[in-house]
C-alpha positions as CSV (number, residue, x, y, z in Angstrom):
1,X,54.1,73.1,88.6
2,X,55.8,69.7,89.1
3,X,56.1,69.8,84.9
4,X,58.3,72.9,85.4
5,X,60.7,70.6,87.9
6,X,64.2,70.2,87.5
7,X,65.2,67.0,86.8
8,X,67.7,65.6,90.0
9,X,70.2,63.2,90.2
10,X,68.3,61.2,92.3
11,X,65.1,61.6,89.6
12,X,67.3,59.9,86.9
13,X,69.1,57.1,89.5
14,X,65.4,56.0,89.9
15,X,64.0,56.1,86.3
16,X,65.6,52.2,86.4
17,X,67.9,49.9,88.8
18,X,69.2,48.8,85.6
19,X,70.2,52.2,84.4
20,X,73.7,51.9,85.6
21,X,76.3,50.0,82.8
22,X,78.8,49.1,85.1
23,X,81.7,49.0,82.2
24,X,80.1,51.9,79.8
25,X,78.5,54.6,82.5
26,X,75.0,55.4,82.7
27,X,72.2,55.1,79.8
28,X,69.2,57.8,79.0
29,X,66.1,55.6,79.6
30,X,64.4,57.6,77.1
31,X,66.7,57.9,73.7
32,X,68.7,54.8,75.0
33,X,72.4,56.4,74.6
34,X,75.1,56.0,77.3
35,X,77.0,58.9,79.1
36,X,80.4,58.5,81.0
37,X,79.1,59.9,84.2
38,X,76.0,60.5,85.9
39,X,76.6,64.4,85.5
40,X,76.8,64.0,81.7
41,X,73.6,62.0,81.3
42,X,72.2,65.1,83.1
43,X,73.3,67.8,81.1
44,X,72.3,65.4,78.1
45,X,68.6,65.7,79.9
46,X,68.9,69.0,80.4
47,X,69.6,70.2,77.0
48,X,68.2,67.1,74.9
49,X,66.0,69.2,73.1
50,X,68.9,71.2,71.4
51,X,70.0,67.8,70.3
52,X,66.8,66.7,68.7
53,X,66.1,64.1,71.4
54,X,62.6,64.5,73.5
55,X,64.8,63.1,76.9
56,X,63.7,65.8,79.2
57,X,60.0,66.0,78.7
58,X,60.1,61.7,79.2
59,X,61.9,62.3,82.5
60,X,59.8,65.1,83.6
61,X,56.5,63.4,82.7
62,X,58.1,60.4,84.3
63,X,58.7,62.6,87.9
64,X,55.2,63.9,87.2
65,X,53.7,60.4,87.4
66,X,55.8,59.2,90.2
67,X,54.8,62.6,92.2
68,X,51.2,62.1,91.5
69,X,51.4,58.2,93.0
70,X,53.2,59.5,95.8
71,X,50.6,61.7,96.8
72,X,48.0,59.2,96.0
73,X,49.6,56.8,98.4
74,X,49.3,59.5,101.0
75,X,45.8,60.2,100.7
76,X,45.1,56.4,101.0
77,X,47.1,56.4,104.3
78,X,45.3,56.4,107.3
């Protein structure tokens, strides 16, 4: 299910606290190109595959992992 996910905004803002360029806009952890605005980058995700770029499934495997530590975390709890 969680491999099905949309990607969010917030999903791509915490691939990397370096992801921001301050003076060029945000770059695509995954291909490595820069996009003017945060909405770009997403519709870049979102349609990568059309462009011959894998970017999607990286981010989606990437909120896949992060989900799977989260619940991890949670079953360690007391």
């Amino acid at each position: 299910a969680s491999d099905r996910a949309s990607i969010t905004v917030r999903d791509i803002l915490a691939a990397s606290p370096r992801q921001l360029l301050p003076q060029c806009g945000y770059q695509c952890m995954s291909c490595c190109r820069v996009f003017p605005t945060l909405w770009s980058l997403k519709i870049h995700i979102q349609h990568s595959s059309q462009e011959g770029y894998s970017c999607k499934v990286y981010y989606r495997r990437l909120k896949a992992l992060w989900e799977k530590e989260h619940k991890e975390q949670e079953a360690a709890s007391p």
